[in-house]
C-alpha positions as CSV (number, residue, x, y, z in Angstrom):
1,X,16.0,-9.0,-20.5
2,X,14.5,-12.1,-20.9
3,X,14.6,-14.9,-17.8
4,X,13.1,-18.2,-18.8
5,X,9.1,-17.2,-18.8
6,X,9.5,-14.4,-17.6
7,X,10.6,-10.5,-19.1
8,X,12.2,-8.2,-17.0
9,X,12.1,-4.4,-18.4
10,X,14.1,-1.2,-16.8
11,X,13.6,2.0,-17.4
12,X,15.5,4.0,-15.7
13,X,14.1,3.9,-12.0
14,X,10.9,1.3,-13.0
15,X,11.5,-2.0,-13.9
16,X,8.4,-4.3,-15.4
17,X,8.2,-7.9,-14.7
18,X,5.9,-9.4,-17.1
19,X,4.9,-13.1,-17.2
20,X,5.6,-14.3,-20.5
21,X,3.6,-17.4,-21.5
22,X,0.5,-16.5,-22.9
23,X,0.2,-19.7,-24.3
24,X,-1.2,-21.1,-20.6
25,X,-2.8,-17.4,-19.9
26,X,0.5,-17.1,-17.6
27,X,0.2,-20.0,-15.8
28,X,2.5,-20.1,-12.4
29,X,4.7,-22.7,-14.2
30,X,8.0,-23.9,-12.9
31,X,9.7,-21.5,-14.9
32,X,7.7,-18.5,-14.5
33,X,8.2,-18.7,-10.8
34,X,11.8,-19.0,-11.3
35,X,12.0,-16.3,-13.6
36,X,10.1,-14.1,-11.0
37,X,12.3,-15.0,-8.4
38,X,15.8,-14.1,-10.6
39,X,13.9,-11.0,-11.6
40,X,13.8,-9.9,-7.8
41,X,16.9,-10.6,-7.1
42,X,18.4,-8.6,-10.2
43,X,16.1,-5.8,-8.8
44,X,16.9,-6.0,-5.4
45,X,20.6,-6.7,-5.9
46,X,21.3,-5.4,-9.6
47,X,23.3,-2.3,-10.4
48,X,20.0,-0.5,-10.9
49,X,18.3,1.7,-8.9
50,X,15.1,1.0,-9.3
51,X,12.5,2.7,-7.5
52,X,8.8,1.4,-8.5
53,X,8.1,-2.3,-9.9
54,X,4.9,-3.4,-12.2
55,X,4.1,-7.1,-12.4
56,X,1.9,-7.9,-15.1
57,X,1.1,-10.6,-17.5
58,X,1.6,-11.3,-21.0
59,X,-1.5,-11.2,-23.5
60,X,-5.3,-11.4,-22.3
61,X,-4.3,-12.7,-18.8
62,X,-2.8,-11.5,-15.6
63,X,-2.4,-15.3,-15.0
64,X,-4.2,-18.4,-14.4
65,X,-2.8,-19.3,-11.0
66,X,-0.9,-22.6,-10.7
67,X,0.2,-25.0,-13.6
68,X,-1.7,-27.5,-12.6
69,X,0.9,-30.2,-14.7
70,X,3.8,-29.0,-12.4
71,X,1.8,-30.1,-9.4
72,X,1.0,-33.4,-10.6
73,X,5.1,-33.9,-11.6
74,X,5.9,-33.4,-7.9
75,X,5.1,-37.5,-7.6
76,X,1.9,-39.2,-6.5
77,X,0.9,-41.7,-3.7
78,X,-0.4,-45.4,-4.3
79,X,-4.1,-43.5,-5.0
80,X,-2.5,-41.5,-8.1
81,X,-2.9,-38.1,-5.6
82,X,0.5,-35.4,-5.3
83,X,2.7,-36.7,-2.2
84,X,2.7,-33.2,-1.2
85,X,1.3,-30.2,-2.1
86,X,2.1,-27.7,0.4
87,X,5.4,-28.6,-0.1
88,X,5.8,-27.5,-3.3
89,X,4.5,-24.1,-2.1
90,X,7.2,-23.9,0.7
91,X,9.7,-24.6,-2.3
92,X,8.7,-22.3,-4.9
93,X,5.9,-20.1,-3.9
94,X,6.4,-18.7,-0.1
95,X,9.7,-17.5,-1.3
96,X,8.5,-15.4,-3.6
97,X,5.6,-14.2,-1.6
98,X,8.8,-13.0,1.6
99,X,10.7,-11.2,-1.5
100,X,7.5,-9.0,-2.5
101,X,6.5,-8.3,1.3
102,X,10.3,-7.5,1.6
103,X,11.1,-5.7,-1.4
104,X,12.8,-2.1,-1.1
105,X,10.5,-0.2,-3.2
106,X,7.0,0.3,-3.9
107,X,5.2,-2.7,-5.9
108,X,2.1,-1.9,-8.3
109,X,0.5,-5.7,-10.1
110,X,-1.1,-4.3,-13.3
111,X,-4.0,-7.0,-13.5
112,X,-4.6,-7.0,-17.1
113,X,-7.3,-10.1,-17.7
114,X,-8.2,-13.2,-15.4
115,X,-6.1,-13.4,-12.0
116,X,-6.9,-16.9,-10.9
117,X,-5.3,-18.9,-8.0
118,X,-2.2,-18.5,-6.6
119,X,-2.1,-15.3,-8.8
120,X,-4.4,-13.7,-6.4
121,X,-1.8,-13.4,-4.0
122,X,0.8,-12.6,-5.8
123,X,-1.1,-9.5,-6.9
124,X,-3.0,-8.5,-4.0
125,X,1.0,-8.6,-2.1
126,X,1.6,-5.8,-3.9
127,X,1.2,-2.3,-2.3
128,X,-1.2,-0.7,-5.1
129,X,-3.7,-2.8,-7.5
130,X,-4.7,-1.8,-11.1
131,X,-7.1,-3.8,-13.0
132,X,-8.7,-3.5,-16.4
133,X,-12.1,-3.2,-16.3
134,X,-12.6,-6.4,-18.5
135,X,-10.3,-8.4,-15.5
136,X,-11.9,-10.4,-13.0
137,X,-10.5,-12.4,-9.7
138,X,-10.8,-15.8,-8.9
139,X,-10.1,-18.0,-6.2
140,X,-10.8,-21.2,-8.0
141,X,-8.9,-23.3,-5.3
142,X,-12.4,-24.8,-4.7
143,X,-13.0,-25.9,-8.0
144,X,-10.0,-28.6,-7.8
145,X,-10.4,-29.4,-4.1
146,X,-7.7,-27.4,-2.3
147,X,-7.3,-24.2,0.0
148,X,-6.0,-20.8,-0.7
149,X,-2.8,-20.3,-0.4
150,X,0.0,-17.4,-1.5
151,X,-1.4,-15.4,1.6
152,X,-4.8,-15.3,0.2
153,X,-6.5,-16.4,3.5
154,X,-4.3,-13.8,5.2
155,X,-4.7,-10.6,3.2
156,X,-8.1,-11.4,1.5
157,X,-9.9,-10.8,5.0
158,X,-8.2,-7.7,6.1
159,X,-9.0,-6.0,2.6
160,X,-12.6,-6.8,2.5
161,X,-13.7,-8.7,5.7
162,X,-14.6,-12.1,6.6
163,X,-17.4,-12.4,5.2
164,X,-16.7,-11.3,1.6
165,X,-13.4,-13.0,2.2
166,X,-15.5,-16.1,2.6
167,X,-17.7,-16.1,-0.1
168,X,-15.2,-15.8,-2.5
169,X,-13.3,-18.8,-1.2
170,X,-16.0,-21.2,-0.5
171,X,-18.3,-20.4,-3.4
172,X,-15.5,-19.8,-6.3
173,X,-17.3,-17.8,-8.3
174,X,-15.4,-14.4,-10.5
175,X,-15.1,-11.2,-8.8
176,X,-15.1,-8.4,-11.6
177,X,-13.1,-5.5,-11.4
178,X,-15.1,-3.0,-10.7
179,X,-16.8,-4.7,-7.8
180,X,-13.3,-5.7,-6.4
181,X,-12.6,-1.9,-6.6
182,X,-16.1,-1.2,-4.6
183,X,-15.4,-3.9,-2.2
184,X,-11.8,-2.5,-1.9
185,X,-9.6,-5.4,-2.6
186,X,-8.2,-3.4,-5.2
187,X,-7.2,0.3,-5.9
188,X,-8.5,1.5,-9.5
189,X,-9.9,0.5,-12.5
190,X,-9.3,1.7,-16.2
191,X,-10.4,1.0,-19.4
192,X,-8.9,-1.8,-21.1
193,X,-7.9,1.0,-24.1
194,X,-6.3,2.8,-21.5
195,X,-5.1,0.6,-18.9
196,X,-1.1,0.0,-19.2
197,X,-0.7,3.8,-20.2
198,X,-2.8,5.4,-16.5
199,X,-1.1,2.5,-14.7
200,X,2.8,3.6,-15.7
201,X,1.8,7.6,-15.2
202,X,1.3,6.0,-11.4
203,X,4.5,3.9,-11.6
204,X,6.2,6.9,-12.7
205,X,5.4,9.3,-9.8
206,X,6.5,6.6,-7.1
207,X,9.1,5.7,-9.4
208,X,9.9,9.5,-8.8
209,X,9.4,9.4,-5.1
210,X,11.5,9.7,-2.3
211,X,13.7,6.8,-0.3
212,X,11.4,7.2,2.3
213,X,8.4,4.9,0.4
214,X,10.5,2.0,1.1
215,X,9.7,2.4,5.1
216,X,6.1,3.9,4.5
217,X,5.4,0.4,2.7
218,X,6.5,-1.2,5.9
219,X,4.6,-0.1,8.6
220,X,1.5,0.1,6.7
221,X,2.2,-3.9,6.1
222,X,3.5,-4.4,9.6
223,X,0.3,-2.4,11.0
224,X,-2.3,-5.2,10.0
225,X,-0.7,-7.3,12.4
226,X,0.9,-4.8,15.4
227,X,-0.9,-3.5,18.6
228,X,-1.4,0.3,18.5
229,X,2.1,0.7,20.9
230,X,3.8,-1.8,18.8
231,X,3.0,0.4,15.7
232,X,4.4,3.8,17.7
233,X,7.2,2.3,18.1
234,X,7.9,1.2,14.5
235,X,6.6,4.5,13.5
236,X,9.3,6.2,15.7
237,X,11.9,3.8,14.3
238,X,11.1,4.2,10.5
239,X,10.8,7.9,11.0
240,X,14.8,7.9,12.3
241,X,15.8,5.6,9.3
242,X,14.0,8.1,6.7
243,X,15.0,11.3,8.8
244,X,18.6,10.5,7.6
245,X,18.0,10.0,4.0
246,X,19.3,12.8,1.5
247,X,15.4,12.5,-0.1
248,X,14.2,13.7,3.6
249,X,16.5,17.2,3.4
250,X,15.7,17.7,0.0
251,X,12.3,17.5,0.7
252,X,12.0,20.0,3.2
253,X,14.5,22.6,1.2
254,X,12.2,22.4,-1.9
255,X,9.2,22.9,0.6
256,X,11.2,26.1,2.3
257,X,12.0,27.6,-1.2
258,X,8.4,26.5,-2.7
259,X,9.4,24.5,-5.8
260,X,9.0,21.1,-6.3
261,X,11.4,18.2,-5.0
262,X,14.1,16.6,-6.8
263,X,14.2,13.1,-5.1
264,X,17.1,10.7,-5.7
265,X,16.0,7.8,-4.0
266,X,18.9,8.3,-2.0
């Protein structure tokens, strides 16, 4: 299913949101942030019942981070500068950013070559992080005079602390894979051969998983931010909500009989 720059695959319980314009390395163009956003929304509200998603990008790049002509479209003052900036990130980024924090199931971004910009975090939003070993991260806001943004200054520092979190932002400078993996901003690493093929044998297995991943995501995202009795009480919550699910009974009848669950997602 194609939706402007952006292809959205099912199968069965995964779907795969790829970003389709290898042309610009995937740059966050007008369309491809429409595209992603439809591509929620048929996830979220289609007839499917999809249970894992993959982002990833098209070609030899995750993506490039913003399209840097879409900024300058937005209008300019009398000094030839964009009106407003962060404007056009309330408009067509932060809603995006709510869907993914939001979204029912389990997200993996399949980082397959540069991840630049606003790509950052739109990748590190989701719940696991695969890279190719030949990828590298970049917050190149720097280079063109302006902050990071996506959520970048807010889950950059509680992956890898402040002062990691700083370096990368003030001195702009790549962050290969594998040292993203030892820093852990990311999860694993494959080889490029090899890459897609380990990253869907994950997707598949929460793609197979139980209703219940839906809440786990929650409170391990709420948690950076709640006190410790905050969090008990979410905990207690979330454990109601999953205690009624038919994924929670068949769980513990395939642990009683000693066979493996059969989870619906249900």
């Amino acid at each position: 299913m194609s939706l402007s720059d952006v292809i959205l695959k099912i199968d069965n319980e995964l779907a795969t949101i790829t970003l389709n314009r290898p042309d610009t390395l995937n740059a966050l163009s007008k369309g491809v942030l429409e595209g992603i956003y439809e591509a929620l929304n048929h996830i979220e509200f289609g007839e499917h019942n999809i249970r894992c998603l993959i982002i990833t990008g098209e070609g030899r790049a995750f993506s490039s981070g913003a399209n840097l002509s879409d900024t300058m479209e937005g209008g300019a003052n009398e000094n030839g500068f964009p009106v407003d900036v962060g404007h056009q990130l309330e408009l067509s980024y932060h809603p995006i950013m709510r869907r993914l924090r939001n979204l029912h199931c389990p997200i993996i971004s399949a980082v397959n070559g540069p991840c630049a910009g606003a790509a950052v975090g739109i990748a590190l939003s989701c719940d696991l992080i695969m890279a190719a070993r030949s990828s590298y991260f970049l917050l190149a806001f720097r280079n063109i005079g302006l902050v990071p943004d996506c959520g970048v200054t807010w889950i950059v520092p509680r992956l890898i602390g402040g002062a990691r979190a700083r370096e990368l932002a003030l001195l702009g400078e790549k962050l290969p894979a594998e040292k993203a993996q030892e820093w852990g901003l990311i999860n694993r690493v494959f080889d490029d051969e090899t890459f897609m093929e380990e990253t869907e044998k994950v997707a598949r297995k929460l793609a197979e998983g139980p209703s219940g991943q839906r809440f786990i995501r929650q409170v391990m995202w709420d948690s950076l931010d709640n006190n410790f009795e905050t969090q008990l009480d979410l905990e207690r919550q979330t454990q109601f909500q999953a205690g009624q699910t038919s994924d929670f009974f068949e769980g513990v009848n395939a642990f009683l009989e000693k066979r493996q669950a059969k989870f619906t997602g249900k």
